[in-house]
DSSP file (Angstrom, degrees, kcal/mol; ACC not computed):
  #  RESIDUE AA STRUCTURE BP1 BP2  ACC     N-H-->O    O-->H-N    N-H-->O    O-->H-N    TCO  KAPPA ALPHA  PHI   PSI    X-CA   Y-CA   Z-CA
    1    1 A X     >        0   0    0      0, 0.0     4,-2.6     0, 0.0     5,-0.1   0.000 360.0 360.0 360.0 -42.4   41.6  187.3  143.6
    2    2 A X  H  >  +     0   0    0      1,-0.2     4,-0.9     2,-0.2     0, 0.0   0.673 360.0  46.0 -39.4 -58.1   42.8  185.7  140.8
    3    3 A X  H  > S+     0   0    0      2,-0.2     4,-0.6     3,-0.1    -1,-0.2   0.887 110.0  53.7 -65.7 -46.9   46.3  184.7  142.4
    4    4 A X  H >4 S+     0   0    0      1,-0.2     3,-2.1     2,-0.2    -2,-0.2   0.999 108.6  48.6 -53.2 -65.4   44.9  183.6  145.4
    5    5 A X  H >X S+     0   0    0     -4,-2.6     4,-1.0     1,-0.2     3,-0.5   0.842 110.9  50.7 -52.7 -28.5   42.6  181.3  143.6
    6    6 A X  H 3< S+     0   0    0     -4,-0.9    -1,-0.2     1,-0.2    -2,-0.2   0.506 110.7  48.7-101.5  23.8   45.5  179.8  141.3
    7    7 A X  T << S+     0   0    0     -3,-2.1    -1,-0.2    -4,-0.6    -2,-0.2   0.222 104.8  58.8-142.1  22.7   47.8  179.0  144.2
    8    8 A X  T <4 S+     0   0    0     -3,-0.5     4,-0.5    -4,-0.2    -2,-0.1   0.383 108.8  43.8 -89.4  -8.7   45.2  177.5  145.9
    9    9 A X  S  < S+     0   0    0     -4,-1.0    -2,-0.1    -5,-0.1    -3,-0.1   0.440 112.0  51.1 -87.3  -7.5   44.9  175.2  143.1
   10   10 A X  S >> S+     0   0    0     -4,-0.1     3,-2.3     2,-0.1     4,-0.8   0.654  86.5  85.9 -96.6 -15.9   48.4  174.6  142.7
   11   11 A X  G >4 S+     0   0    0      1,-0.2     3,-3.0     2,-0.2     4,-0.3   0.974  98.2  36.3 -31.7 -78.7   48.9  173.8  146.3
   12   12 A X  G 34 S+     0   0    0     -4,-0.5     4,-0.4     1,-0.3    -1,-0.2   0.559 102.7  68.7 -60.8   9.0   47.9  170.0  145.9
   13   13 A X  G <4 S+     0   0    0     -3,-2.3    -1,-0.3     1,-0.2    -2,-0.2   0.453  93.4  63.0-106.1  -1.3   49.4  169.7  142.7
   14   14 A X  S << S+     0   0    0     -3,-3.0    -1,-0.2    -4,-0.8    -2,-0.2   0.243  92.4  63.8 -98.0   0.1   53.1  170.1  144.8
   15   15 A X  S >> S+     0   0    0     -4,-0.3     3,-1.1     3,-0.1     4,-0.7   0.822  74.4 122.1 -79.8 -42.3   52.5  166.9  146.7
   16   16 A X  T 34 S-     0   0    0     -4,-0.4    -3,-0.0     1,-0.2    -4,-0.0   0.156 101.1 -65.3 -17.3  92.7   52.7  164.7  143.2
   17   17 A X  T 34 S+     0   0    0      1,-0.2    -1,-0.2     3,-0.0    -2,-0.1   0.639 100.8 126.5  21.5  48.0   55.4  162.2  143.6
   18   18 A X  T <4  +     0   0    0     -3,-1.1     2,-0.2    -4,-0.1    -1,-0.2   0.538  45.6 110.1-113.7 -23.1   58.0  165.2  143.8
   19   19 A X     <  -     0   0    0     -4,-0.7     2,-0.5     1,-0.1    -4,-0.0  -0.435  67.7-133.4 -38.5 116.1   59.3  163.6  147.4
   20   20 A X        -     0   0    0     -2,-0.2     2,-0.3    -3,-0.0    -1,-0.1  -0.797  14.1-147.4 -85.7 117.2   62.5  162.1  147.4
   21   21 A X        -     0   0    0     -2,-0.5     2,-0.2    52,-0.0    54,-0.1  -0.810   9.6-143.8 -94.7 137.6   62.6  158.8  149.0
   22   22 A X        -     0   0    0     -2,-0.3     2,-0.6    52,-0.1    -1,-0.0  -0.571  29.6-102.5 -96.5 143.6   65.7  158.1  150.7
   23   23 A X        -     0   0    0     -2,-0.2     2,-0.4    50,-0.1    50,-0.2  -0.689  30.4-126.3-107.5 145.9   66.7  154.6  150.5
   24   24 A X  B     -A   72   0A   0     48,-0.7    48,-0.6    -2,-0.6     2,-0.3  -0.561  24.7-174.5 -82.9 117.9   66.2  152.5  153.6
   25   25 A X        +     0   0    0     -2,-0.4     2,-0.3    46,-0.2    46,-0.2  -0.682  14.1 178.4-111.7 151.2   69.3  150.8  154.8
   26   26 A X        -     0   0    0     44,-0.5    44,-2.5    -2,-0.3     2,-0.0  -0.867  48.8  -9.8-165.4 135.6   68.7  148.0  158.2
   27   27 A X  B    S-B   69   0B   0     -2,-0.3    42,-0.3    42,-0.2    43,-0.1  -0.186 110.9  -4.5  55.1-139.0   70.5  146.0  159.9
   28   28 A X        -     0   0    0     40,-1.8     2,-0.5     1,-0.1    -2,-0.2  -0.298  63.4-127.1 -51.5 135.6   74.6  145.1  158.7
   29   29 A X        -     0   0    0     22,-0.3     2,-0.6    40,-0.1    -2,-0.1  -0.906  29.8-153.9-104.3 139.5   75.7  146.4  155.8
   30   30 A X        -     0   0    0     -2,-0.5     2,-0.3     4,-0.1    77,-0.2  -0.960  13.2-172.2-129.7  96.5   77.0  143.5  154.0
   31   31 A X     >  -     0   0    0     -2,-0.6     4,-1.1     1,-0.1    77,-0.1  -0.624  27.7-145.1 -57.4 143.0   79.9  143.5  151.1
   32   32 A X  H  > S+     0   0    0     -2,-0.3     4,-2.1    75,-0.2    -1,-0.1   0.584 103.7  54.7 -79.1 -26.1   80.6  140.9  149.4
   33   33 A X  H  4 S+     0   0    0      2,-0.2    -1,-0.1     1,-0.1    -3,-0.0   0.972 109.7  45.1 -66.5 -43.0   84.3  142.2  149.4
   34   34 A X  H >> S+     0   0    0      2,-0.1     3,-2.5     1,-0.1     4,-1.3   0.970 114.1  57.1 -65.5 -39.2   84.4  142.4  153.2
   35   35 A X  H >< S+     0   0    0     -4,-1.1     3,-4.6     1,-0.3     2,-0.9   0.939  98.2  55.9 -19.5 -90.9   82.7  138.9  153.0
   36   36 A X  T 3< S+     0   0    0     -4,-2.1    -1,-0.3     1,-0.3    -2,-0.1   0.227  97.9  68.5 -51.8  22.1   85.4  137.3  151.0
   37   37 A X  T <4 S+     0   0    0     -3,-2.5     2,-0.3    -2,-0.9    -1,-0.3   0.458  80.3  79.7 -67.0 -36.6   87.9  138.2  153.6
   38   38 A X    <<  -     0   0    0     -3,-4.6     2,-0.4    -4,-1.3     9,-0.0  -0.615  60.8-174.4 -92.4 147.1   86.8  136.0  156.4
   39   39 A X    >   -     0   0    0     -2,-0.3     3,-2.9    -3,-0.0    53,-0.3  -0.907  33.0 -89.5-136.0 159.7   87.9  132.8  156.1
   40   40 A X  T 3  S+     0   0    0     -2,-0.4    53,-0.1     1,-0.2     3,-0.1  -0.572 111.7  42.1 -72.2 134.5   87.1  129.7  158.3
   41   41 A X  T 3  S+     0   0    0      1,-0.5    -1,-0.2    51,-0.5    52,-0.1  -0.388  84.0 135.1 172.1   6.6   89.4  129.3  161.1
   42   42 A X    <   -     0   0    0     -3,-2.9    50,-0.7    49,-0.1    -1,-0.5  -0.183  57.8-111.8 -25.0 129.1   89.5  133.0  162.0
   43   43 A X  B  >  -C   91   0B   0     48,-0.2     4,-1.3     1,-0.1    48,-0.2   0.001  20.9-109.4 -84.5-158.6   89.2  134.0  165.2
   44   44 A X  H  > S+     0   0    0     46,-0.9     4,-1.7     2,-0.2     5,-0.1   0.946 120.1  55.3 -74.8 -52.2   86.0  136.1  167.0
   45   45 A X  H  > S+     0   0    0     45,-0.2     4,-0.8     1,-0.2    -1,-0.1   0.966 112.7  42.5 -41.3 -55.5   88.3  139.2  167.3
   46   46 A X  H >> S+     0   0    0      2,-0.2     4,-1.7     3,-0.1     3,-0.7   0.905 108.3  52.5 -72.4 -28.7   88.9  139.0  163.7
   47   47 A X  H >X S+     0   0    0     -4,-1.3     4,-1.3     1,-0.2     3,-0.8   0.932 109.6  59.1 -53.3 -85.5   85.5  138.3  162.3
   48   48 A X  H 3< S+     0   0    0     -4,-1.7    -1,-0.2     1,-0.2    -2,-0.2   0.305  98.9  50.8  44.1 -81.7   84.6  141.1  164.2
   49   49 A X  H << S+     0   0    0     -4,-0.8    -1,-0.2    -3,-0.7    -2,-0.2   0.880 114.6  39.9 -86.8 -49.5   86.7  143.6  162.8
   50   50 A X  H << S+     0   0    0     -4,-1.7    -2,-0.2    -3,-0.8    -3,-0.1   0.833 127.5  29.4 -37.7 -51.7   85.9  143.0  159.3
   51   51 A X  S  < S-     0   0    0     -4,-1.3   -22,-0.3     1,-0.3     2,-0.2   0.870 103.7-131.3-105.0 -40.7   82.0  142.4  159.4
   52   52 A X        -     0   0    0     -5,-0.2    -1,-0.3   -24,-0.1     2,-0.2  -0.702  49.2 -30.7 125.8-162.5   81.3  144.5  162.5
   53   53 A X  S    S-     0   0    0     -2,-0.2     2,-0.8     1,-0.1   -25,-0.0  -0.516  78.6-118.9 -80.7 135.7   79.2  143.6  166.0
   54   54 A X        -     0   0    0     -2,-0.2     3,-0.3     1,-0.2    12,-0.2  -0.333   7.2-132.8-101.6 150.2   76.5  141.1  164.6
   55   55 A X  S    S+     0   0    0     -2,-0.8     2,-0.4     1,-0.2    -1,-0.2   0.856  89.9  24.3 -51.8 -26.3   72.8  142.0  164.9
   56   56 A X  E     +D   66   0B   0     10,-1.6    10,-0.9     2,-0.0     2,-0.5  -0.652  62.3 165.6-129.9  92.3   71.5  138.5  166.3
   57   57 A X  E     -D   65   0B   0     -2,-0.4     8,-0.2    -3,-0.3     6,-0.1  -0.867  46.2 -99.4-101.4 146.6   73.7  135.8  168.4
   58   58 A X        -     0   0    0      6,-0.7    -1,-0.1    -2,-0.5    -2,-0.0   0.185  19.7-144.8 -57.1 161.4   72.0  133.2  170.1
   59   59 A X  S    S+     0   0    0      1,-0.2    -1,-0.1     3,-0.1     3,-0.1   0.619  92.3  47.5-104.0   5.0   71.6  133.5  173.4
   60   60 A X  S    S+     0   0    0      1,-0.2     2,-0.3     0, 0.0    -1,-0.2   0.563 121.9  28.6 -96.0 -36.1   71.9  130.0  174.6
   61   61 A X        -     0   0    0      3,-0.1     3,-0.3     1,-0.0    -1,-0.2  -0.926  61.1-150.9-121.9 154.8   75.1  129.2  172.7
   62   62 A X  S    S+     0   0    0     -2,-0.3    25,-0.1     1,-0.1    -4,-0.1   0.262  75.5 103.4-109.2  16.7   77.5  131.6  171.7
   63   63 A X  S    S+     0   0    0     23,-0.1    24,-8.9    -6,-0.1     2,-0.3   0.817  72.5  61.3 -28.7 -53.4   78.2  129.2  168.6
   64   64 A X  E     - E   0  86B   0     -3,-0.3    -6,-0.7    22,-0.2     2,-0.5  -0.710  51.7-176.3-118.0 152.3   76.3  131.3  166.1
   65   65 A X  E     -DE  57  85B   0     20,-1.5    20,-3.4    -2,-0.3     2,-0.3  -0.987  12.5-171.5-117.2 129.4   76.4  134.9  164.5
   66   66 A X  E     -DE  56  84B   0    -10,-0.9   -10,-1.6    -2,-0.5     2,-0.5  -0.949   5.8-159.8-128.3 136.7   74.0  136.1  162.1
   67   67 A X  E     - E   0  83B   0     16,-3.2    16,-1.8    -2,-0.3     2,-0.5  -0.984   0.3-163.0-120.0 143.5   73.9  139.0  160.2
   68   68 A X  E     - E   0  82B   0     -2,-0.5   -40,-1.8    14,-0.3     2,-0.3  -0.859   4.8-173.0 -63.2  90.8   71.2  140.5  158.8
   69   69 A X  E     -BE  27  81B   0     12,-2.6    12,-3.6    -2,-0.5     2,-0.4  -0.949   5.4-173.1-118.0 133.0   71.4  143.2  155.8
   70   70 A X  E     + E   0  80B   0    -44,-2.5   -44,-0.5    -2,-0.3     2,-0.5  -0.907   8.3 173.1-115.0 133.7   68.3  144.9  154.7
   71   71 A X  E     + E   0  79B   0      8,-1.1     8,-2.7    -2,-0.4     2,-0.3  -0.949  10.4 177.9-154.6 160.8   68.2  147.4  151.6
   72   72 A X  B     -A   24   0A   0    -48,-0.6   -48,-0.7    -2,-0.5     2,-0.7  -0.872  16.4-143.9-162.1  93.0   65.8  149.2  149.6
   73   73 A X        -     0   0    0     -2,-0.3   -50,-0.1   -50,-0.2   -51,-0.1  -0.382  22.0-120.7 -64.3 109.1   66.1  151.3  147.0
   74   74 A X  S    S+     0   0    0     -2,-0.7     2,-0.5     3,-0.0    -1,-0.1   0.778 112.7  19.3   0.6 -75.3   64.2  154.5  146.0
   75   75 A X  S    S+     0   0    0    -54,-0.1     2,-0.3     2,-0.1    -2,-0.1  -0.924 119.5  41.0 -83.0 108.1   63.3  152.9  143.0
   76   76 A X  S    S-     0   0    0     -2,-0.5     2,-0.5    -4,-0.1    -4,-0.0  -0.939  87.4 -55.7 138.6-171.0   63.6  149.2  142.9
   77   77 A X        -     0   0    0     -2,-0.3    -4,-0.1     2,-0.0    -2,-0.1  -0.996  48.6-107.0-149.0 168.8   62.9  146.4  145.0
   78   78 A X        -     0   0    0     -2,-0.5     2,-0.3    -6,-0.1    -6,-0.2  -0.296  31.8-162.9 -82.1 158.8   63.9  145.8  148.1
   79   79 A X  E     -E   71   0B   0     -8,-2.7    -8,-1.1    -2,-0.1     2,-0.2  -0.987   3.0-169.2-144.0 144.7   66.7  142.8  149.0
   80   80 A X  E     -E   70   0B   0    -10,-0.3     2,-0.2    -2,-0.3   -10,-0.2  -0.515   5.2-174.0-132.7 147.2   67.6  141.1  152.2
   81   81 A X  E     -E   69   0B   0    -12,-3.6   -12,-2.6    -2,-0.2     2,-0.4  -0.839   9.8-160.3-164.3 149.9   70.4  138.8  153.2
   82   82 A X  E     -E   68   0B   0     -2,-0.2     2,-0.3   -14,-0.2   -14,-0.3  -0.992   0.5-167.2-132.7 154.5   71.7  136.8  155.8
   83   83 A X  E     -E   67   0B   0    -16,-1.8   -16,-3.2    -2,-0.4     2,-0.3  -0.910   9.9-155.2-112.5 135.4   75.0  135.3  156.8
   84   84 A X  E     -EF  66  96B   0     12,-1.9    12,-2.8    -2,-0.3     2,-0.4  -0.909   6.4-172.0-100.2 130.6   75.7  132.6  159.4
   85   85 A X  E     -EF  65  95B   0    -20,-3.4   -20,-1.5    -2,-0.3     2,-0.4  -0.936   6.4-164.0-126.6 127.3   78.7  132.2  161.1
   86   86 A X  E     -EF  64  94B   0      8,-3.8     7,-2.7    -2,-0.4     8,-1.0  -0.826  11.2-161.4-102.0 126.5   79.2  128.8  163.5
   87   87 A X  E     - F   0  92B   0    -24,-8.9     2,-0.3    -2,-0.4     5,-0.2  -0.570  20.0-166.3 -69.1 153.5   82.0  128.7  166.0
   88   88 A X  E >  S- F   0  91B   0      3,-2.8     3,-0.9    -2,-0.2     2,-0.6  -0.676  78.0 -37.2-139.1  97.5   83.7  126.0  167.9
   89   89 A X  T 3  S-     0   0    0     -2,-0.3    -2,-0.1     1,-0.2     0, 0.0  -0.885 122.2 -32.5 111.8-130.2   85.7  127.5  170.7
   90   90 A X  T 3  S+     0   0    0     -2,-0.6   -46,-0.9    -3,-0.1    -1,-0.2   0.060 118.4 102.4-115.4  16.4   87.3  130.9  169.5
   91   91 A X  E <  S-CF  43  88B   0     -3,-0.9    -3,-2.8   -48,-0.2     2,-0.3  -0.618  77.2-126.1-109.5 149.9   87.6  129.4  165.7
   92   92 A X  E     - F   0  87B   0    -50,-0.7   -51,-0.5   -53,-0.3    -5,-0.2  -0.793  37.0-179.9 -92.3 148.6   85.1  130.5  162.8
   93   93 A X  E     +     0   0B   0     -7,-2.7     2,-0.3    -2,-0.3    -6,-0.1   0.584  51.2   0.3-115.0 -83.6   84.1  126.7  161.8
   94   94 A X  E     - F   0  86B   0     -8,-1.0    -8,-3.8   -53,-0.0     2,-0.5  -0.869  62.3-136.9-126.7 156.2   81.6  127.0  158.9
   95   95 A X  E     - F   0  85B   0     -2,-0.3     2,-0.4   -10,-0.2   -10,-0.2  -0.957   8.3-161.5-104.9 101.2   80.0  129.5  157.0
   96   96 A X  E     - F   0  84B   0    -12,-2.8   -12,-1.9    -2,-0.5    -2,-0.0  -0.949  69.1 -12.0-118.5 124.5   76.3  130.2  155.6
   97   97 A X  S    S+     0   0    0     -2,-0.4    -1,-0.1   -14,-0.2   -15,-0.1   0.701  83.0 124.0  47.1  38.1   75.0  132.5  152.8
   98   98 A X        +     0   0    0     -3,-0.2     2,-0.4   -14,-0.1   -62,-0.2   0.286  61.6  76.6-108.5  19.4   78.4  134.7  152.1
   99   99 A X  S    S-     0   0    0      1,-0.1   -67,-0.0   -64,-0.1    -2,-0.0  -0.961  90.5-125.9 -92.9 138.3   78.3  133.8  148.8
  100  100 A X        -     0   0    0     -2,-0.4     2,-0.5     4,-0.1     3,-0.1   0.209  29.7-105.3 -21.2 159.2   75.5  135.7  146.6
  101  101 A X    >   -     0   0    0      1,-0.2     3,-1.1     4,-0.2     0, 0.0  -0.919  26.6-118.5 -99.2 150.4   72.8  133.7  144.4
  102  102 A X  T 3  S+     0   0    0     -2,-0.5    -1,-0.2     1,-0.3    -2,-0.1   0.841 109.3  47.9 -40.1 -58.0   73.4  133.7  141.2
  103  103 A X  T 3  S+     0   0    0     -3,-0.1     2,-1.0     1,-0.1    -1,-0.3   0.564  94.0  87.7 -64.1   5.4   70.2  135.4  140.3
  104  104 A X    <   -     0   0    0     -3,-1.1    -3,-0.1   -25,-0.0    -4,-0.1  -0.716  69.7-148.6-124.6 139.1   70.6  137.9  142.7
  105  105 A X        -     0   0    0     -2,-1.0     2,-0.3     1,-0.1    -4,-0.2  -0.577  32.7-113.7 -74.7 165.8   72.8  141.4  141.6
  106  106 A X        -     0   0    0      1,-0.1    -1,-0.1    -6,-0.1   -75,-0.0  -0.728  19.4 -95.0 -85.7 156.7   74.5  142.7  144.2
  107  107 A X        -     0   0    0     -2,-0.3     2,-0.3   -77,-0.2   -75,-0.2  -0.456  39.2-138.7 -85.2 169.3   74.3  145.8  146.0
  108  108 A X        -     0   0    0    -77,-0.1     2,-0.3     2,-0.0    -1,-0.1  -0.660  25.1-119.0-119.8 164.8   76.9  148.0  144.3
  109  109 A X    >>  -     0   0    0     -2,-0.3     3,-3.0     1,-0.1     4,-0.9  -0.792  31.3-102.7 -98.9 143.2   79.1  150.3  147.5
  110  110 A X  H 3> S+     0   0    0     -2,-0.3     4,-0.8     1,-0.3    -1,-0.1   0.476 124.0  65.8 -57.0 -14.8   78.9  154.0  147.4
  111  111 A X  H 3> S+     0   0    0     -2,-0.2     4,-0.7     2,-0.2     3,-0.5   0.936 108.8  42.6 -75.2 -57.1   82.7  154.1  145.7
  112  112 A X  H <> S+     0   0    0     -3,-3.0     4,-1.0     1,-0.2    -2,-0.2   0.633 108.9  56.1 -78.6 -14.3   80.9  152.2  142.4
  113  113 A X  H  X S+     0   0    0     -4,-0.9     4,-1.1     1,-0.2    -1,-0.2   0.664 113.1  42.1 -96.6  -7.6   77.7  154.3  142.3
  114  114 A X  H  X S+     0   0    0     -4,-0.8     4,-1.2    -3,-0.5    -2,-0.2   0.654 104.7  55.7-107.1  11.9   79.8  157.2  142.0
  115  115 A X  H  X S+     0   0    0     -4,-0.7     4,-3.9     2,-0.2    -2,-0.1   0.896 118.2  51.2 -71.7 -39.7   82.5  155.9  139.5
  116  116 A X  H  X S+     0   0    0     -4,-1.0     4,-2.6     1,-0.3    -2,-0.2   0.923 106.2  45.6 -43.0 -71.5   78.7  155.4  137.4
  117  117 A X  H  X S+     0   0    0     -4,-1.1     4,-3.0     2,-0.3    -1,-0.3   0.766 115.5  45.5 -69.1 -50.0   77.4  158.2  137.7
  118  118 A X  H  X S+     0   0    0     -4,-1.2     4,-3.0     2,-0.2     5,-0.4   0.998 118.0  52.9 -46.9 -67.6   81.1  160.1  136.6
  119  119 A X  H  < S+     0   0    0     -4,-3.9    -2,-0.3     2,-0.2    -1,-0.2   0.785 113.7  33.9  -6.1 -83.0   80.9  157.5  134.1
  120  120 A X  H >X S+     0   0    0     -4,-2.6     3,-2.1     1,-0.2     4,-1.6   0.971 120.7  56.0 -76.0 -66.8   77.0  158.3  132.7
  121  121 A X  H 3X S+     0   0    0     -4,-3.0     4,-1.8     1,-0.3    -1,-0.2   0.825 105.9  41.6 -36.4 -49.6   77.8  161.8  133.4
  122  122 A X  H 3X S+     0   0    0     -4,-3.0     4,-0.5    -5,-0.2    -1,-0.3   0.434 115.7  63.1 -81.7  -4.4   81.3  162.1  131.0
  123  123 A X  H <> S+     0   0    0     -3,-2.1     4,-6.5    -5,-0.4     5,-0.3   0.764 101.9  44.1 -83.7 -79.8   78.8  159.9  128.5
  124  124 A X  H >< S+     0   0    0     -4,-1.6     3,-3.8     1,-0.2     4,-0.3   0.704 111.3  50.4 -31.2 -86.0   76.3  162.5  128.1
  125  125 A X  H >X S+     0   0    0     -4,-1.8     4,-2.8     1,-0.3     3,-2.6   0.802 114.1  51.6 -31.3 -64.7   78.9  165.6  127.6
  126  126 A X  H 3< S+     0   0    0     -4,-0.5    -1,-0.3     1,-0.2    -2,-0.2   0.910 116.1  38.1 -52.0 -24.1   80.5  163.3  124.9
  127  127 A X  T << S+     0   0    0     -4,-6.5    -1,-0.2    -3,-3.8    -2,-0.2   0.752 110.1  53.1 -94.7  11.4   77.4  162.7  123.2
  128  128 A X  T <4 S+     0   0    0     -3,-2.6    -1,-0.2    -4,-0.3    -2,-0.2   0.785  94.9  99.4-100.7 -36.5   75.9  165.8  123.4
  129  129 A X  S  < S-     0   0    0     -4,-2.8     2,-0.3    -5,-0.2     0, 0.0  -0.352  84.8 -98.3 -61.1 126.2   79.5  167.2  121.6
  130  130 A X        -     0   0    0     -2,-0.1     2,-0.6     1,-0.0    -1,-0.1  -0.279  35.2-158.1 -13.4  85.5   79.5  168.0  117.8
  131  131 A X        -     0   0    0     -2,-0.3    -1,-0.0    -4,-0.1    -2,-0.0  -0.835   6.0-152.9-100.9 114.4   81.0  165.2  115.7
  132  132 A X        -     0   0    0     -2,-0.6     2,-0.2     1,-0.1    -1,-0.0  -0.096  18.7-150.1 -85.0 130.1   82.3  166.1  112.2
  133  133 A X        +     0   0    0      2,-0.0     2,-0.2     0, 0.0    -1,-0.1  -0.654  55.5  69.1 -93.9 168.6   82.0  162.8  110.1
  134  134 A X  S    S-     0   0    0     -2,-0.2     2,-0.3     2,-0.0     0, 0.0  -0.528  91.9 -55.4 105.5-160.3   84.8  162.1  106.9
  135  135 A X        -     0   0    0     -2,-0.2     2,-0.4     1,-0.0    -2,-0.0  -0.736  43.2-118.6-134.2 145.9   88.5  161.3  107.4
  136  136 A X        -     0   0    0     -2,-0.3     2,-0.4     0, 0.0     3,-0.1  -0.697  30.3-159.8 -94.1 114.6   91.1  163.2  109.2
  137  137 A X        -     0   0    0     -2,-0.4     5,-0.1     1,-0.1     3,-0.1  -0.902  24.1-107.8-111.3 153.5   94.0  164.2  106.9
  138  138 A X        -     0   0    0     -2,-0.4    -1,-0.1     1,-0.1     4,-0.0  -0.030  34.3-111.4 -48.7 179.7   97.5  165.1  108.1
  139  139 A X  S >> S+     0   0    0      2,-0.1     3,-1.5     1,-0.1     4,-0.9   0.702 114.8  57.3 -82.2 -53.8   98.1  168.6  107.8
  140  140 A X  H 3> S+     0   0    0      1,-0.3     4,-0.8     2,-0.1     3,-0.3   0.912 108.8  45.9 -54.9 -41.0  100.8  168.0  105.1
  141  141 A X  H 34 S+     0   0    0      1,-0.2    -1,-0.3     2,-0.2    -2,-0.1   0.284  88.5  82.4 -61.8 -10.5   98.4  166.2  102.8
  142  142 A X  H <4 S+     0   0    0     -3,-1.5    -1,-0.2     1,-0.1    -2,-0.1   0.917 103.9  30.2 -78.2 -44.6   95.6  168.5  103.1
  143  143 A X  H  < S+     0   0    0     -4,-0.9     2,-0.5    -3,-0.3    -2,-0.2   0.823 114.0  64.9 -84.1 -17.4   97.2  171.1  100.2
  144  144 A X  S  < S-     0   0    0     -4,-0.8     2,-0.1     2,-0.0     0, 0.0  -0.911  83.1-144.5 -97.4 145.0   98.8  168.7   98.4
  145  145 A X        -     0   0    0     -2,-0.5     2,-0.5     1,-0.0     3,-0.1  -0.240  29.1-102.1 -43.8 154.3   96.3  166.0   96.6
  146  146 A X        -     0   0    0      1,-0.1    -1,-0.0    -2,-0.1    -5,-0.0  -0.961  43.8-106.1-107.5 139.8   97.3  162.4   96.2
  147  147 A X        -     0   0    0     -2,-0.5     2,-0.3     1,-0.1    -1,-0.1   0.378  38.6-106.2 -40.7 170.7   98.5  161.6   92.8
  148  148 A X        -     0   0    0     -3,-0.1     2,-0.4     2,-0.0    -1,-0.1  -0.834  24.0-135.0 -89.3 131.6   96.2  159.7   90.6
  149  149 A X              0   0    0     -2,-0.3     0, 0.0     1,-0.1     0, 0.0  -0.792 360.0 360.0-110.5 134.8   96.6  156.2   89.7
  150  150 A X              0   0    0     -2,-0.4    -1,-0.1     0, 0.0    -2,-0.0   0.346 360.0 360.0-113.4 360.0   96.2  154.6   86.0
């Protein structure tokens, strides 16, 4: 009776912010590396290829691209961006919002959150490891002293 009763009181106590929220990724994923690749007079094909198909172009001219990247971190707050790209013909012309803001970090690409994480991992071990303080003598100098000065 006794079991019954305490694992019906622990039931609700397994909801508690112990769910892992997955972070919500939307529309183009947007580098800043692939970014700084396109350069104005590029053609459509090549824009394209780099940035991928782009979530909105108008539907009255086929002038503009915009893409649209959404992200949202477990933890964190969420950040948005968009890039504009204007054509004239089958040439990229001008450019809108593929630089960052200054205030604003970037999001870092799955390559750099696991170099981090090796990083902060290979951190821990070292500090967690024994370190003998005082000075490291050669092995030949450990039996012999050094002389004394007058």
């Amino acid at each position: 009776m006794r079991a019954a009763l305490a694992i019906l009181l622990l039931i609700p106590l397994s909801a508690c912010e112990i769910v892992y929220k997955l972070p919500t990724r939307q529309g183009n994923v947007l580098e800043q590396k692939e970014l700084d690749q396109v350069t104005v007079g590029m053609t459509r094909d090549q824009v394209r290829f780099l940035l991928g198909t782009p979530i909105a172009a108008s539907t009255l001219t086929d002038a503009r691209w915009d893409y649209f990247g959404y992200y949202k971190p477990p933890r964190g707050k969420a950040m948005s961006r968009t890039v504009s790209l204007y054509f004239s013909g089958d040439q990229l012309v001008r450019m809108e919002g593929e630089k960052l803001a200054q205030n604003i970090e970037a999001e870092p690409d799955a390559k750099t959150l696991k170099a981090e994480q090796k990083k902060d991992k290979t951190e821990d071990e070292r500090a967690k490891e024994r370190k003998d303080g005082g000075i490291i003598q050669p092995p030949d100098q450990q039996d012999h002293p050094a002389p004394e000065q007058e």
